[in-house]
Wavefront OBJ file of the C-alpha trace (Angstrom):
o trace
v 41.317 11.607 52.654
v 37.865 10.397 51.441
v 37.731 8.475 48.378
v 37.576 10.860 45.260
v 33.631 10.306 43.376
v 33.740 8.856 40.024
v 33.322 11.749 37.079
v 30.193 11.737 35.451
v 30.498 10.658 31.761
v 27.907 12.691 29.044
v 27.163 11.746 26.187
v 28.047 13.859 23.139
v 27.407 14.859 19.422
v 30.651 15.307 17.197
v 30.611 17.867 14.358
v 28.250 17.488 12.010
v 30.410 15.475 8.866
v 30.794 17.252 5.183
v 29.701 20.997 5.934
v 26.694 21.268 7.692
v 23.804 23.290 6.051
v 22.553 26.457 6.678
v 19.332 25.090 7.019
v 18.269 21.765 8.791
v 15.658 19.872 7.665
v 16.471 16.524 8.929
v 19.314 14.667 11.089
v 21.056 11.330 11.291
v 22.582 10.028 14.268
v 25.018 7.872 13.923
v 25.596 5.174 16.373
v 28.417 3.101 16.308
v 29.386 -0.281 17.402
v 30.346 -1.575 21.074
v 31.194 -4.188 23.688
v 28.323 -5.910 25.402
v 29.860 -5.262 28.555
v 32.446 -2.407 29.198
v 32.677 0.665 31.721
v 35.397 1.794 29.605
v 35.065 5.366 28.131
v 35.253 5.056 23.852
v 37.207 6.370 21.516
v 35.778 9.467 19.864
v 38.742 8.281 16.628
v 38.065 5.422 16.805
v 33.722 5.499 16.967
v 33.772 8.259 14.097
v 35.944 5.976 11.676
v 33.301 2.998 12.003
v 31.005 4.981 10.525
v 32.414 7.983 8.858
v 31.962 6.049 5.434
v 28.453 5.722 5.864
v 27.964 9.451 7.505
v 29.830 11.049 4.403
v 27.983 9.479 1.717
v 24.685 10.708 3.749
v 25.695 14.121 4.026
v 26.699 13.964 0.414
v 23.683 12.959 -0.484
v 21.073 14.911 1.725
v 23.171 18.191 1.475
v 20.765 19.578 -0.821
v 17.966 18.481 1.368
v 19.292 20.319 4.722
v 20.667 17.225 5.909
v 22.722 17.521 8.950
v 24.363 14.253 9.937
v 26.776 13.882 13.478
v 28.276 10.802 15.443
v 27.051 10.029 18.748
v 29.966 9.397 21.340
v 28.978 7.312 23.902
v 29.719 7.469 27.573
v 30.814 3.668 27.921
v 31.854 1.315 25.355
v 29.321 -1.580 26.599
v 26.010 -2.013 26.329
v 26.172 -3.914 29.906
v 22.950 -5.370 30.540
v 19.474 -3.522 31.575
v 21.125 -0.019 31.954
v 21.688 -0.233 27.646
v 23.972 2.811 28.081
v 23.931 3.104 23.991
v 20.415 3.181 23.655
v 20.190 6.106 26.423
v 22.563 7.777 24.983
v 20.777 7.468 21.370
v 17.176 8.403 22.959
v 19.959 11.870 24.655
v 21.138 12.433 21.149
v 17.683 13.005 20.000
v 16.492 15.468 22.082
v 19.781 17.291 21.517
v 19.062 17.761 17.915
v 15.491 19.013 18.281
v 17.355 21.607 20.872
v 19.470 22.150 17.993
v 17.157 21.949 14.689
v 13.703 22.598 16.144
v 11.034 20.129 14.959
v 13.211 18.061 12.032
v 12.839 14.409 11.752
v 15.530 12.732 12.935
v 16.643 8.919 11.347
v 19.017 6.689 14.342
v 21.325 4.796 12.295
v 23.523 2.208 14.086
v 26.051 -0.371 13.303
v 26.607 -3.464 15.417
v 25.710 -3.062 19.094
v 24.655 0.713 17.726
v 21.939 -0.775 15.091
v 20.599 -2.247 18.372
v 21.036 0.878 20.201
v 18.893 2.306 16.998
v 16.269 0.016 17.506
v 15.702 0.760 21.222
v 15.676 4.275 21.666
v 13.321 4.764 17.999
v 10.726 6.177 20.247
v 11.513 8.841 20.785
v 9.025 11.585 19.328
v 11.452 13.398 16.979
v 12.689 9.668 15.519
v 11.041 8.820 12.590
v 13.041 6.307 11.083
v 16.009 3.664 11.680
v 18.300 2.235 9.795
v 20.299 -1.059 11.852
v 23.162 -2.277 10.096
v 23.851 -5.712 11.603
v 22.849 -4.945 14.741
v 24.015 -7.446 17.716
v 20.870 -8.316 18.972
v 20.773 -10.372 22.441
v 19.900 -14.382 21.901
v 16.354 -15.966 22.684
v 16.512 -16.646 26.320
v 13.232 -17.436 27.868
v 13.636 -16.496 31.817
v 14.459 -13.305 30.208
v 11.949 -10.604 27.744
v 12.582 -10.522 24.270
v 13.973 -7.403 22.454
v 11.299 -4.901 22.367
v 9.235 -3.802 19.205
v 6.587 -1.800 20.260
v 8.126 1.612 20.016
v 9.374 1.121 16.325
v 5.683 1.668 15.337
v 5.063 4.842 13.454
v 8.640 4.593 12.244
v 10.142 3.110 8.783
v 12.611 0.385 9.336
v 15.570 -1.185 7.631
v 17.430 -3.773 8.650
v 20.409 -4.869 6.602
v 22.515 -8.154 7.699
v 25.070 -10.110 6.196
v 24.476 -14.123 5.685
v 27.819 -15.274 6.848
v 27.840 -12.570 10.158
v 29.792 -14.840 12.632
v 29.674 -12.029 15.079
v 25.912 -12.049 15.643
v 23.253 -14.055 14.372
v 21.339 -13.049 11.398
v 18.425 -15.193 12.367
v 17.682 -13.358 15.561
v 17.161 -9.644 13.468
v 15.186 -11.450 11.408
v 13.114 -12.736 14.100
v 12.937 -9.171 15.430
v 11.974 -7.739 12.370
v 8.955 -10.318 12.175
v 7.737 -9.328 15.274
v 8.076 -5.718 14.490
v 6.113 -6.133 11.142
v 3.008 -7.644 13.153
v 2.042 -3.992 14.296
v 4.126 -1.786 11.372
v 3.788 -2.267 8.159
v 7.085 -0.035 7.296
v 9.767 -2.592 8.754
v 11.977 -4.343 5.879
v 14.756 -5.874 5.953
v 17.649 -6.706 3.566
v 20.003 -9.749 3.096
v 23.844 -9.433 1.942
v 24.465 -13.045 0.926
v 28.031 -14.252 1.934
v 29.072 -10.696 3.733
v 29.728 -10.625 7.128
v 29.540 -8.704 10.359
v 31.116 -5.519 8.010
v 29.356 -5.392 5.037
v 32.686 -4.881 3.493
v 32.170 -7.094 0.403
v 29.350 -5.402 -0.481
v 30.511 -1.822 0.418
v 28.988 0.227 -2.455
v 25.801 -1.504 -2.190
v 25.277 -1.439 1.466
v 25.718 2.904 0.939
v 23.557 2.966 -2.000
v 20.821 0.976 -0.105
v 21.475 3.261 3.034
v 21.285 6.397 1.143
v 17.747 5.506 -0.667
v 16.277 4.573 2.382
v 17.379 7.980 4.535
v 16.556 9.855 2.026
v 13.038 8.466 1.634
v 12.352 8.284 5.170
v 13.459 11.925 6.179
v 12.342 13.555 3.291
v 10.131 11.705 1.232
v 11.744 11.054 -1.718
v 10.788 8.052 -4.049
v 11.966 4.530 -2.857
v 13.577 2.637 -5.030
v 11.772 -0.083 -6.655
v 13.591 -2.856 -4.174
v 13.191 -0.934 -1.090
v 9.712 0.003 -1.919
v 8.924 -3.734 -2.749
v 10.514 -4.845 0.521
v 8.328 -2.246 2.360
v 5.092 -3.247 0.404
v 5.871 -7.377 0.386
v 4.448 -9.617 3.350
v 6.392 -11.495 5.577
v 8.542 -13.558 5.373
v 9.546 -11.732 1.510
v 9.870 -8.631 2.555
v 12.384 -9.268 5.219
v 14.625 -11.477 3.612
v 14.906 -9.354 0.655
v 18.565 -9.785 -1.442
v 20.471 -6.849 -1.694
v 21.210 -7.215 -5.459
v 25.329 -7.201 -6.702
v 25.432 -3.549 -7.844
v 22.473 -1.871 -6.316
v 22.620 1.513 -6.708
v 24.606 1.912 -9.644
v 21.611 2.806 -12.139
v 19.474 4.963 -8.990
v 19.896 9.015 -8.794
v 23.063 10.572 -7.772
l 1 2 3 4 5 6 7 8 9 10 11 12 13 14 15 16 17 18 19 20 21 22 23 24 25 26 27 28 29 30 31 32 33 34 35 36 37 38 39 40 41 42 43 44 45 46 47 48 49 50 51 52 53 54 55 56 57 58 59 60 61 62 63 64 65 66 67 68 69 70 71 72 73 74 75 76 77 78 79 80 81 82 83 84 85 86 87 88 89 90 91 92 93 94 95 96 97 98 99 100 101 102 103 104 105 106 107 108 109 110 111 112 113 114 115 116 117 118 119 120 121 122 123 124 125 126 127 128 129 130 131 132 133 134 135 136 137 138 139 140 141 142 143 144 145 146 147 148 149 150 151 152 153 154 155 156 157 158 159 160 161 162 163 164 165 166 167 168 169 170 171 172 173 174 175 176 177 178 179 180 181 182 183 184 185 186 187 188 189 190 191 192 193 194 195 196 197 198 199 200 201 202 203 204 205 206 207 208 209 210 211 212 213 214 215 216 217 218 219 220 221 222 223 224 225 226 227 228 229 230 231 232 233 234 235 236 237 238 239 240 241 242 243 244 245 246 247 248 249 250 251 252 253
């Protein structure tokens, strides 16, 4: 008997989290960590709890709005080199929710090797923002490219990092970020001194910050006065703004 061919893997959306609306106006994708090199198929439990915090306080939030907010389950758990299986299956998850929604504007929102996986695939038409929480960026290396920037022009940015991540380097999302501001104006980028790869010291914070920026970026409503100064400030202020002990606490609800 001939050797039986490998399955194809697909990438998929999982319910939308919190009850979706009748009416979409806007989606976030959420993407969640990885390996940076694994063939092995994820697990849709485990993906949706590394981010299911973050995805419920977005839907509570945008609910109002039309927000409609799903996890992305990938087809491999690694990123594994130049095929960046995450980031396909981010720029797939797009088009999927304009087949869905129509003509909504869509935020990627990752979280470790997913915040890179943000990053990559933001150009895509329907993507107008992206949100990378500590994102595992690749280190310099100069036989090979750097990360690319280009396509997060047109799009709003936020980076957020922790100061002690010992997972991946702070530095290098600053560097990125840097670049990225050269040719777009809307990249900022947030510091949470003493967290690490998590966030988890800084929990409420890091939601509060996520939820003003989403909810600016998809549907216009007003920045806070931090995020708004990050946007506005030059380099190097505006990307290695503090995310202040409490944030959030004294913004809408």
């Amino acid at each position: 008997m001939g050797q039986q061919a490998t399955p194809v893997r697909t990438a998929r959306l999982g319910r939308a989290l919190g009850p979706e609306p009748t009416a979409v106006s806007g989606v976030v994708l959420l993407l969640p960590g990885g390996d940076e090199v694994s063939s092995r198929k994820p697990s849709p439990t485990l993906a949706a709890a590394s981010v299911r915090a973050l995805g419920r306080t977005l839907a509570r939030t945008g609910r109002g709005e039309g927000l409609a907010v799903h996890v992305v389950h990938y087809r491999y758990r690694g990123w594994n080199g130049s095929d960046a299986h995450p980031a396909q299956d981010a720029a797939w998850a797009a088009e999927e929710a304009v087949r869905r929604y129509g003509d909504v504007p869509v935020c990627l929102t990752g979280v470790g090797m997913g915040g890179r996986a943000a990053l990559r695939a933001a150009g895509h038409e329907a993507v107008n923002s992206v949100l990378a929480l500590a994102p595992c960026l690749p280190e310099d290396d100069v036989a090979a490219p750097p990360e690319p920037v280009k396509q997060l022009a047109g799009r709003r940015v936020l980076i957020v990092h922790g100061t002690n991540d010992q997972r991946t380097d702070p530095e290098l999302s600053f560097r990125l970020a840097a670049r990225a501001k050269k040719s777009n104006r809307e990249v900022c980028r947030f510091e949470v001194h003493g967290d690490g790869h998590g966030l988890r010291a800084y929990r409420d914070e890091v939601l509060a910050l996520a939820s003003d920026f989403v909810m600016g970026a998809v549907f216009g409503w007003a920045f806070s006065r931090p995020v708004r100064d990050a946007l506005e400030a030059p380099p190097p202020l505006g990307l290695r703004m503090p995310l202040a002990s409490g944030f959030g606490r004294t913004l809408r609800r």
